[in-house]
Each structure stands twice: as structure tokens, then as C-alpha cells.
C-alpha positions as CSV (number, residue, x, y, z in Angstrom):
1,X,-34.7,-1.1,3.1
2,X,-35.3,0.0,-0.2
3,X,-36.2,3.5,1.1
4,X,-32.8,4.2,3.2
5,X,-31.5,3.1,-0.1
6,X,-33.1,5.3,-1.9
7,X,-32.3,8.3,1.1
8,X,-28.6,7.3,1.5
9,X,-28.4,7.4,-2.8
10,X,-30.1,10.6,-2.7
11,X,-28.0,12.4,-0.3
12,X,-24.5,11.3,-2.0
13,X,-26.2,12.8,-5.4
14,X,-26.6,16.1,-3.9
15,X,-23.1,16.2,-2.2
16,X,-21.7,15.3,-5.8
17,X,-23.6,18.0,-7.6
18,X,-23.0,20.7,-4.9
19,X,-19.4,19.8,-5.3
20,X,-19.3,19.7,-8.9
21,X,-21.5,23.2,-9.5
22,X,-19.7,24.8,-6.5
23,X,-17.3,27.7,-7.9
24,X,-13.9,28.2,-6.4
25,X,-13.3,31.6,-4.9
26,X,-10.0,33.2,-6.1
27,X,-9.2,36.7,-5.2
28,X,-5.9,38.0,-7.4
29,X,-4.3,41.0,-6.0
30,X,-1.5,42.8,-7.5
31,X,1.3,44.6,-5.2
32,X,3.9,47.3,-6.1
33,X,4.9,47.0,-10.0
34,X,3.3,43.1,-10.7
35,X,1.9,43.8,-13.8
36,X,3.9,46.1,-15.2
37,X,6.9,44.0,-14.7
38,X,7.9,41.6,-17.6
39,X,9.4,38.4,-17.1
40,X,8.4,34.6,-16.1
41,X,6.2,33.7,-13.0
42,X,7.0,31.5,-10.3
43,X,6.0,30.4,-6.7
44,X,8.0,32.8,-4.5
45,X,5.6,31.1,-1.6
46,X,2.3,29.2,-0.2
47,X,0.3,28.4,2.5
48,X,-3.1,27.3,4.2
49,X,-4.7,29.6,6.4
50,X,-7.2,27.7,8.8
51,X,-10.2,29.1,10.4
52,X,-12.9,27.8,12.9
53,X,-16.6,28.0,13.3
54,X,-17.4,28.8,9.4
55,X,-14.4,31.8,9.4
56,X,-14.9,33.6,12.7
57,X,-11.8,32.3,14.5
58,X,-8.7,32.7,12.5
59,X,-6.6,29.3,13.9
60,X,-3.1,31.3,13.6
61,X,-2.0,33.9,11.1
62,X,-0.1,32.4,7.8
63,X,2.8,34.4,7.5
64,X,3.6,33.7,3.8
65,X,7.1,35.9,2.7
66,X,7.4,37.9,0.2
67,X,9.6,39.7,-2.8
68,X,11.8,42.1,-0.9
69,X,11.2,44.3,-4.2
70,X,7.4,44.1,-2.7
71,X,6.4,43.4,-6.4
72,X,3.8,40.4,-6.5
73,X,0.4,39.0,-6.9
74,X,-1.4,37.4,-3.9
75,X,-3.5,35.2,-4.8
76,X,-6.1,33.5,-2.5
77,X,-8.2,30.8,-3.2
78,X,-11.2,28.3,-2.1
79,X,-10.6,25.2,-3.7
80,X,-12.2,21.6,-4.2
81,X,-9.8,20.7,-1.4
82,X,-10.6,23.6,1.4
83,X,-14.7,22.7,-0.2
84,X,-14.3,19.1,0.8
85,X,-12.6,20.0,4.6
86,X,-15.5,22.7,4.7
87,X,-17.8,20.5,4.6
88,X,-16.8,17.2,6.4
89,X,-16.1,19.3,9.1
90,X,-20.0,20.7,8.9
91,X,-17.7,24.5,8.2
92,X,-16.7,24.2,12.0
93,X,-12.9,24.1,10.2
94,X,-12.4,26.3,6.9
95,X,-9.5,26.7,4.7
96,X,-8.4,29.1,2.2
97,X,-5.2,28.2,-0.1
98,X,-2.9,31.2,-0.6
99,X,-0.1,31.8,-3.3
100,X,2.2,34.5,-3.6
101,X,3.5,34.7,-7.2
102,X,6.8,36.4,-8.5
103,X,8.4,37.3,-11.7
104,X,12.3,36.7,-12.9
């Protein structure tokens, strides 16, 4: 008993730590005249692209929309959140959060 214990205790340490030390992946990509531009940032629009078996099988295409100026910043990211649905689901089902930021 004391072993499985010791096993089960073990196993929920190394889940914590990998979680914890795990980096999140963001990619930032500028379009047209982003960073030239001046002016406040705000969410023009967001999504969650889903894959299947460890991002081989897209599940869709996220059509996200975007400044009709074409001037923005793409940002995608592997969060704690797409981590955790990673690996519950053993990576059979992946996620990646993406942003598409604007200026005023």
C-alpha cells in the first residue's frame, strides 16, 4: 500500500513540475504597417485551432478576421490551458490559442 502511495505521489509530482517548467510557445508576427503604426492595442479577434494525433490532423481551419487595413500582429500561442488538454488527452487532441491584435 505504501508503495502505490508512494507511485501514485510520485507520478502527480512529475506532472506538477513538467507543468510548472514547461514554457509556453508564443509566435508574434507582425502584418502590413503593425509596428510602425502608433496608437492603442486591442483584440480585433480570437480563436482555438484544434488538431489531432499530436498536430498531424488539423480538426477544421480557424478563420479568425482581420483589419481590413491588413495592419496587425498574429499572435499564436501554447498555453497552460492547450498544455493541460495536450496532455489529458495523451496529445491525441492539441490546441494552439490565437490572437489577432489591432491598433486605434
Amino acid at each position: 500500500m505504501e508503495n502505490i502511495k508512494h507511485k501514485i505521489l510520485m507520478i502527480l509530482t512529475m506532472i506538477i513540475l513538467t507543468a510548472f517548467l514547461s514554457s509556453c510557445a508564443t509566435t508574434k508576427t507582425s502584418v502590413g504597417t503593425f509596428r510602425e503604426k502608433e496608437g492603442s492595442e486591442y483584440t480585433y479577434s480570437k480563436g482555438k485551432q484544434w488538431w489531432l494525433f499530436w498536430g498531424i490532423l488539423p480538426v477544421g481551419r480557424t478563420s479568425l478576421s482581420t483589419p481590413t487595413d491588413g495592419s496587425c500582429q498574429v499572435i499564436t500561442r501554447y498555453n497552460i490551458i492547450d498544455f493541460l488538454i495536450s496532455g489529458l488527452t495523451i496529445g491525441i487532441l492539441t490546441t494552439e490559442t490565437i490572437k489577432v491584435i489591432a491598433k486605434k
